[in-house]
C-alpha positions as CSV (number, residue, x, y, z in Angstrom):
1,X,37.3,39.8,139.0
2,X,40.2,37.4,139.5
3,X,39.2,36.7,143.4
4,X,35.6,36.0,142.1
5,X,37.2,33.5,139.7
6,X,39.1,31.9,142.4
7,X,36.1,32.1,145.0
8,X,34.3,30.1,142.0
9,X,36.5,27.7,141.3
10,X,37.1,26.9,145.3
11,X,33.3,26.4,145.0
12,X,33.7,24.3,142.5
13,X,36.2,22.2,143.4
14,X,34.6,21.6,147.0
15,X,31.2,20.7,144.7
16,X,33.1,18.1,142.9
17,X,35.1,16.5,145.8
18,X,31.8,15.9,147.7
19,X,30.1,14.5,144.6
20,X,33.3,12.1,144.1
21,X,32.5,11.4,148.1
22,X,29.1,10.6,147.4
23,X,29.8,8.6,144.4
24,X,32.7,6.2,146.1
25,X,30.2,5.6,149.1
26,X,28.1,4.2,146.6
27,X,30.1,1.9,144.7
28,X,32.8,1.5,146.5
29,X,32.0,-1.4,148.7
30,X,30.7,-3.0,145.3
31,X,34.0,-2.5,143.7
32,X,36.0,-3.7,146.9
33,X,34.0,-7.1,147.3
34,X,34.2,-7.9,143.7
35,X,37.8,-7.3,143.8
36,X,38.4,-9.5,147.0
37,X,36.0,-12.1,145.6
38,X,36.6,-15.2,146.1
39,X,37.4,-15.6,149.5
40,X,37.0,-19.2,150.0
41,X,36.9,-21.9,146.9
42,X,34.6,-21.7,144.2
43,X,32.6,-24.6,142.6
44,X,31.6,-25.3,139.2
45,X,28.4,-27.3,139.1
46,X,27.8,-29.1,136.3
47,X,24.0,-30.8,135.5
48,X,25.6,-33.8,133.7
49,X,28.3,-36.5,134.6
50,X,31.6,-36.9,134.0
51,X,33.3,-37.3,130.6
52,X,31.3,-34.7,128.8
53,X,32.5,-32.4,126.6
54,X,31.4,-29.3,129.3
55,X,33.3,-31.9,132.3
56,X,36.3,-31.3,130.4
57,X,36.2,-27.9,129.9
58,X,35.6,-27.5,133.4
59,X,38.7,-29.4,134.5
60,X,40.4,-27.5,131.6
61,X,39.5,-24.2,133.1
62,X,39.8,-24.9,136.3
63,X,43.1,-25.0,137.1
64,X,44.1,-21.4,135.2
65,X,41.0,-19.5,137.5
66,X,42.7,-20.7,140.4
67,X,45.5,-19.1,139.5
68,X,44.0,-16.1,139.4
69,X,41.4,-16.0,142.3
70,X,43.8,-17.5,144.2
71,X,41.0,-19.9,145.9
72,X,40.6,-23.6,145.1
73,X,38.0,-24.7,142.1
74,X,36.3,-27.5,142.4
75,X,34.3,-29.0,140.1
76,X,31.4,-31.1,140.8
77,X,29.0,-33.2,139.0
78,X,25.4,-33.6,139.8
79,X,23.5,-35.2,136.7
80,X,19.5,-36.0,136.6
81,X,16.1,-35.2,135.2
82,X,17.6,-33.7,131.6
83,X,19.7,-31.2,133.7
84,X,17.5,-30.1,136.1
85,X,18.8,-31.8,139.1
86,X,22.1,-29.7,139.0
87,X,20.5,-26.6,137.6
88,X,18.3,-26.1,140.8
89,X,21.3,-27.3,143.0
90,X,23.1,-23.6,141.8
91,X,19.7,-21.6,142.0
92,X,19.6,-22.7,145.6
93,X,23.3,-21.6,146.5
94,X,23.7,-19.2,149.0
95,X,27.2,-19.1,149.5
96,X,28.3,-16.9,146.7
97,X,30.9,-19.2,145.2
98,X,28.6,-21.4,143.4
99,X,28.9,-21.2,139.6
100,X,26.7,-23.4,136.7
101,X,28.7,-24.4,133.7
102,X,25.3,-25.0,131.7
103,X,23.9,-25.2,128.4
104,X,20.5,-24.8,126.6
105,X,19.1,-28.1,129.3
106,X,19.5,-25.3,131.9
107,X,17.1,-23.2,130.5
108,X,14.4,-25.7,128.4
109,X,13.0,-27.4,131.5
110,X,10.9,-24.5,131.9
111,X,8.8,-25.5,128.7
112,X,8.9,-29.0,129.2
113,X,8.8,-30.0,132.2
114,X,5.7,-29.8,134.9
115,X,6.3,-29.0,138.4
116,X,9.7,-27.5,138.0
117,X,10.6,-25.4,141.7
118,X,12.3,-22.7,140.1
119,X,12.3,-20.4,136.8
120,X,15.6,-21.0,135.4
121,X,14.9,-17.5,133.2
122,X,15.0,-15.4,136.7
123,X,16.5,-17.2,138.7
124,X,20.2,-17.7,136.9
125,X,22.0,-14.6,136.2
126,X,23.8,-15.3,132.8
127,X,27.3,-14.9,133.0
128,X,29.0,-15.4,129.5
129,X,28.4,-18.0,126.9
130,X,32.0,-19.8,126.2
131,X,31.7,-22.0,123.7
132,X,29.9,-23.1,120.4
133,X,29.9,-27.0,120.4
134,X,30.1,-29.2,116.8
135,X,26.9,-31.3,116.8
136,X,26.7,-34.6,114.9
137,X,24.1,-37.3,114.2
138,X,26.3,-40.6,114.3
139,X,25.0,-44.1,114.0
140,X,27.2,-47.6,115.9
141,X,29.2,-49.4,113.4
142,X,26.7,-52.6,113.4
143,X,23.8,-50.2,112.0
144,X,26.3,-48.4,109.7
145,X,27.1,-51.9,108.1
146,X,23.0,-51.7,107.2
147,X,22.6,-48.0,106.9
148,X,26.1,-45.9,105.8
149,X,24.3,-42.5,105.0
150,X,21.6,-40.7,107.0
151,X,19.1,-41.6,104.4
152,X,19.7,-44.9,104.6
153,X,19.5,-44.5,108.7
154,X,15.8,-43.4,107.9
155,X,14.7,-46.0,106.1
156,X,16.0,-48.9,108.0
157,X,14.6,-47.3,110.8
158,X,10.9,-48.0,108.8
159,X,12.1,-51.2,108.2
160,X,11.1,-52.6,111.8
161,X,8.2,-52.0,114.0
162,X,10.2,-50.8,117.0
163,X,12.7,-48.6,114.9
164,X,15.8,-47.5,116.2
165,X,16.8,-46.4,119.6
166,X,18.6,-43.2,120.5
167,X,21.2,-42.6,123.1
168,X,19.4,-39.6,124.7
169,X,19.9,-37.8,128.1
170,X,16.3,-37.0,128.9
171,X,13.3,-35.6,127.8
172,X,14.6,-32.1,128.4
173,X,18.1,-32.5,127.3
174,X,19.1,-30.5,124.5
175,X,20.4,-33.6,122.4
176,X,17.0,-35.1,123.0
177,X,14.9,-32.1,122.0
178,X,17.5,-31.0,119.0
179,X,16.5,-34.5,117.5
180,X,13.1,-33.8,118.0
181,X,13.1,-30.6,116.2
182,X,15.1,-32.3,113.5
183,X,13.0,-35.0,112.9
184,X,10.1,-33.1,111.9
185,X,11.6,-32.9,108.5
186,X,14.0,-36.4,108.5
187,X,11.2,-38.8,109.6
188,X,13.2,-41.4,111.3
189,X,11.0,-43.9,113.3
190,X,12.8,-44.2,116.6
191,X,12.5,-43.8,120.9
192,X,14.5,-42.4,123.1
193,X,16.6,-44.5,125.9
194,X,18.0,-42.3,128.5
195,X,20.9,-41.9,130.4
196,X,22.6,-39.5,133.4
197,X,25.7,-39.4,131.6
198,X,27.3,-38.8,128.1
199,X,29.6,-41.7,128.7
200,X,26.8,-44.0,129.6
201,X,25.1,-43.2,126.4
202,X,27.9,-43.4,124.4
203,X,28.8,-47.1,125.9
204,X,24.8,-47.9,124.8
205,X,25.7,-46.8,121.7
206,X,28.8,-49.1,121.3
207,X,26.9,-52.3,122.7
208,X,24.1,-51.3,120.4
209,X,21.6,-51.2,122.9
210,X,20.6,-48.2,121.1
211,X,21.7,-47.2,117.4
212,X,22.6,-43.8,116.7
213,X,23.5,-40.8,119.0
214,X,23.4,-37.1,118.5
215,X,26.6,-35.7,120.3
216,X,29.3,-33.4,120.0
217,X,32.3,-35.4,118.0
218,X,34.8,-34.8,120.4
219,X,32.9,-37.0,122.9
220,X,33.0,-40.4,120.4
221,X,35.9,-39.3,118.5
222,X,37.6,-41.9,120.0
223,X,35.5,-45.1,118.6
224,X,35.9,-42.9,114.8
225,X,39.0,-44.5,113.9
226,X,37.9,-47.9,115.2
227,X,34.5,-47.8,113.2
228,X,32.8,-48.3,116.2
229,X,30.5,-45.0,115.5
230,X,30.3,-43.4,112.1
231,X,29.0,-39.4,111.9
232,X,26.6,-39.5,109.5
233,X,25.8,-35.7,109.0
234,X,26.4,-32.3,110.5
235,X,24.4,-30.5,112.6
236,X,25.5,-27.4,110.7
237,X,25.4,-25.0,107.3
238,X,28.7,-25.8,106.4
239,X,30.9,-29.2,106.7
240,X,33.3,-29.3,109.9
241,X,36.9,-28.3,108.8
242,X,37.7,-30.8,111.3
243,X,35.2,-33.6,110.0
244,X,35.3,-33.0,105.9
245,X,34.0,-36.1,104.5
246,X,31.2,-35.7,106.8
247,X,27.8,-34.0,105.1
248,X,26.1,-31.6,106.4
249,X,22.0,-32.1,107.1
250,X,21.0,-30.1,104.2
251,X,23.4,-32.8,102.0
252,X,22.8,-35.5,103.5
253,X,19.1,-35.8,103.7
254,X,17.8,-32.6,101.8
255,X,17.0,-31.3,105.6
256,X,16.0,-27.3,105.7
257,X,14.9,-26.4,109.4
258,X,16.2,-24.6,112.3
259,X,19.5,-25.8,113.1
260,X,20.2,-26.2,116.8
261,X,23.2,-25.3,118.2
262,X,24.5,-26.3,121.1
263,X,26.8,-23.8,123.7
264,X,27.7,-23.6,127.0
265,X,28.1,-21.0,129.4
266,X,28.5,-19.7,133.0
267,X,25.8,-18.6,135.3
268,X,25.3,-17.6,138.3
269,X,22.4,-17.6,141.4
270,X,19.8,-14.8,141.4
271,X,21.0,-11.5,143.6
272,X,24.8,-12.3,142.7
273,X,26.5,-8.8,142.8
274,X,26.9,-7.5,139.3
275,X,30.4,-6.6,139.9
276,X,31.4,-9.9,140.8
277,X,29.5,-11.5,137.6
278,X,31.9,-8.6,135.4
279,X,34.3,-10.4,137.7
280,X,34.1,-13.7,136.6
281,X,33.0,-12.7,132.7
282,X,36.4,-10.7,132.9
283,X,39.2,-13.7,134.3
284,X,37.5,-16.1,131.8
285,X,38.5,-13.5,128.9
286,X,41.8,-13.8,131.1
287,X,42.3,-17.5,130.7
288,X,41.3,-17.7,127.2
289,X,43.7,-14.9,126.0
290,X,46.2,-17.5,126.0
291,X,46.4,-18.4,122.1
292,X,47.7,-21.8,123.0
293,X,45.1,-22.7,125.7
294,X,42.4,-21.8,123.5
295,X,43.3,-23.3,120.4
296,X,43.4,-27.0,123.4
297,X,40.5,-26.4,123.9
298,X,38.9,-26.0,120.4
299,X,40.6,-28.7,119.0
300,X,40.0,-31.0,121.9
301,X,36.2,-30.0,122.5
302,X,35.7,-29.6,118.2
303,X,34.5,-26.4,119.2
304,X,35.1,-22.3,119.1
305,X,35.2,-20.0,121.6
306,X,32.8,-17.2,121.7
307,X,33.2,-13.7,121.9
308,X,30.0,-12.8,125.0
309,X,29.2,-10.8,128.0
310,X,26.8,-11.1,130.7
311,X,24.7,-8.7,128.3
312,X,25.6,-10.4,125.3
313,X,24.6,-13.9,126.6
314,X,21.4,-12.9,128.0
315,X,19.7,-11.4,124.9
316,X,21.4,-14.6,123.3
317,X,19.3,-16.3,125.7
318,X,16.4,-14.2,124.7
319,X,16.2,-14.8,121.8
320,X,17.1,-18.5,121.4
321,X,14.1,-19.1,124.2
322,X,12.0,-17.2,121.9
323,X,12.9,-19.7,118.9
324,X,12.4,-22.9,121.1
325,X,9.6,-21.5,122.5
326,X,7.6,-21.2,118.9
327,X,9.4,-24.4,118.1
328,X,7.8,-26.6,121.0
329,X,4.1,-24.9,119.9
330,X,4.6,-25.8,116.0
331,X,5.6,-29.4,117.3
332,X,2.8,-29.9,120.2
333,X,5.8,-30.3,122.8
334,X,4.1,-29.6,126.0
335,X,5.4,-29.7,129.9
336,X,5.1,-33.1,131.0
């Protein structure tokens, strides 16, 4: 009985050392390459120009993911077309060291935009989502002399044939369309001027060559204390801790609708190796397990870091697409 036992567990071992064998020929090489990626330096594209709130987080994060992929990151700017421009510049990457640091104008182009050359829904790999920006509407301080409250902002904008101008990015951009959704309900008579770059519109907005914005505050923080832009509501349920005297939609102007909300995240080019997307998900948990390099970034992007994963982000993704989807139907927003 006892050399049977043996003989079976000898069996038994041999059975489970082969499947082991089998098992590490399959995802060995997987593990390996995600462990040696990178192995020359990375980029992080970005479909918008430098200054914006996602530019800085780039250059903030850039830096600490060096340090631990041991490769140079670069990051690189390529603005246009609401996004689109530097959306399809990652899709076409080969390399395997091309990264997107995108937001929702990655993704919307494929509802509004005829002609597009690629399906940004299959053809970026979601990554993880890494922050949750502030959003505000915020008028120049010439109008807010006329119009101090967002209520005001809508009827001087009645007041004149033209109306008012907003500092937009593009048709696609998700400041454009956010305001479009918004203004279903708030009824401000304006048009869109567009611009490559947050800093562009934010300088139109100064000169008043267009009269109210809708932005993330850390971007014209600066011209706050000057009263060269005043926020007149929040783009949220609750008041900003951050921005307290400023009202939220719902206070401001009785608004009631979906409230956008902007993020932005890291994707990757169709057919990247899961294990390396785990890769990358994992180091940027890394970097932001630093209390102090996390709470610099929150403060200086007015914005919170999200807890995501590749998973996570995609049904995210899902699901927002969904909402903008029966959004852009409701409003007659069509490709164009």
């Amino acid at each position: 009985m006892q050399a049977t036992s043996q003989g079976h567990w000898t069996r038994r071992r041999a059975t489970l050392a082969a499947a082991m064998l089998g098992l590490m020929g399959i995802a060995g090489p997987h593990v390996a390459f995600a462990q040696e990626w990178p192995t020359k330096p990375v980029r992080i594209v970005l479909a918008i120009g430098a200054g914006s709130s996602g530019d800085t987080l780039a250059r903030l994060m850039a830096p600490r993911l060096e340090a631990i992929w041991k490769q140079p990151v670069i990051v690189e700017n390529k603005p246009g077309a609401g996004g689109v421009v530097g959306t399809e510049y990652v899709v076409r990457a080969t390399d395997g060291h091309t990264l997107l640091l995108g937001t929702q104008s990655s993704i919307l182009p494929k509802y509004t935009q005829k002609g597009l050359r690629f399906d940004p829904l299959t053809d970026l790999v979601p990554v993880r989502k890494v922050l949750n920006y502030q959003l505000v509407i915020a008028v120049n301080g010439e109008t807010a002399r006329q119009a101090g409250t967002l209520k005001d902002m809508i009827e001087l904008s009645k007041k004149d044939g033209r109306g008012l101008f907003l500092a937009g990015l593009g048709p696609t951009s998700v400041f454009n369309l956010s305001y479009a959704i918004l203004n279903q309900q708030l009824g401000v008579r304006y048009t869109a001027v567009n611009f490559n770059n947050v800093n562009d519109a934010n300088l139109a907005l100064i000169r008043n060559d267009a009269q109210f914005i809708v932005n993330n505050p850390a971007s014209i923080r600066p011209y706050f204390e000057a009263k060269g832009v005043l926020p007149l509501a929040a783009i949220s349920a609750q008041r900003y801790a951050d921005l307290p005297n400023v009202p939220t939609l719902k206070e401001a102007a009785g608004y009631t609708g979906y409230l956008p909300q902007l993020w932005t995240g890291f994707f990757v080019p169709k057919g990247t190796s899961p294990a390396i997307v785990n890769r990358i998900s994992s180091d940027v948990v890394t970097i932001f397990s630093d209390p102090e390099f996390r709470k610099q970034v929150e403060d200086k992007l007015t914005a919170s870091v999200v807890d995501s994963s590749p998973g996570a982000f995609a049904k995210d993704i899902r699901e927002e697409t969904s909402v903008w989807q029966d959004l852009f139907k409701t409003l007659n927003i069509r490709p164009e």
